[in-house]
C-alpha positions as CSV (number, residue, x, y, z in Angstrom):
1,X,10.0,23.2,8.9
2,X,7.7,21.0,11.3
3,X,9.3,17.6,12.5
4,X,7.9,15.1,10.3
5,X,6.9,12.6,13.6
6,X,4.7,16.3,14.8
7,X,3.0,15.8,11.5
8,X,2.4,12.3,11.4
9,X,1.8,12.0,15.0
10,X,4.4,9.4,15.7
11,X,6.1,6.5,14.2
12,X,5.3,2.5,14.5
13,X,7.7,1.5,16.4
14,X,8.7,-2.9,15.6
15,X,10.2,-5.4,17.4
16,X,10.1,-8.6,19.1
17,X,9.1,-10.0,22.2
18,X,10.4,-12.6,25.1
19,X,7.7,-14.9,23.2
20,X,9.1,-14.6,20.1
21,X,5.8,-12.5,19.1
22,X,6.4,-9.5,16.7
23,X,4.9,-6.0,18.2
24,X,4.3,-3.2,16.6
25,X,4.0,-0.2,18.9
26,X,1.7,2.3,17.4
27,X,1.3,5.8,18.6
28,X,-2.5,6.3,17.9
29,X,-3.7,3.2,19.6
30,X,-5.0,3.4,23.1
31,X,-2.1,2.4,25.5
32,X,-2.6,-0.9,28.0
33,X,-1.7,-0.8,31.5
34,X,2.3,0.2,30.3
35,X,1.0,3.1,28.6
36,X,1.6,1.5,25.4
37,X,-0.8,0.9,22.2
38,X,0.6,-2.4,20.4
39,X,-0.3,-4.9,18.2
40,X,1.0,-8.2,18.4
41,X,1.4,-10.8,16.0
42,X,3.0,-14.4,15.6
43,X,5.8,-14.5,12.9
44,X,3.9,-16.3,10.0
45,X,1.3,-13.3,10.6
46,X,3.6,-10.5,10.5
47,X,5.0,-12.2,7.2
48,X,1.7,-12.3,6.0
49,X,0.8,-8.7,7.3
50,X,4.4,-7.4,5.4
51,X,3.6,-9.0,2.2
52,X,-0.2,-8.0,1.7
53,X,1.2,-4.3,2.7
54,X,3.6,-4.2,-0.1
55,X,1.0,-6.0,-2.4
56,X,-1.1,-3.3,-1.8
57,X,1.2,-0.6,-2.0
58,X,1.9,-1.9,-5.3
59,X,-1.3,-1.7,-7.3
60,X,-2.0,2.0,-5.6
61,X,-0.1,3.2,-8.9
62,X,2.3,5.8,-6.8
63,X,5.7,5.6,-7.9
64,X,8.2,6.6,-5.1
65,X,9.9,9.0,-6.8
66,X,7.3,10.8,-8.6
67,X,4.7,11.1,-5.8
């Protein structure tokens, strides 16, 4: 069976930064000068980000268990 991260290409990768900053590392995006493809945001946008993703999610109709 194929590893699902060969399939998908890679998995976002979040954290934080020494600004406070959250980062998501994101392995289809071009990579900077540390070979890395990133988005930052400031908290209140990553809140914001997080909640219109699950608001979204949420009127696609697909239930988790029944595909």
């Amino acid at each position: 069976m194929a590893d699902v991260k060969d399939l998908i290409g890679g998995f976002l990768e979040v954290g934080c930064n020494e600004h406070d900053e959250i980062v998501i590392n994101h392995p289809d995006l071009k990579p900077d000068e540390n070979g890395v493809g990133h988005i930052v945001f400031l908290p209140h946008q990553a809140r914001n980000l997080g909640k219109n993703i699950v608001d979204s999610s949420a009127e696609t109709g697909y239930h988790e268990l029944g595909g």
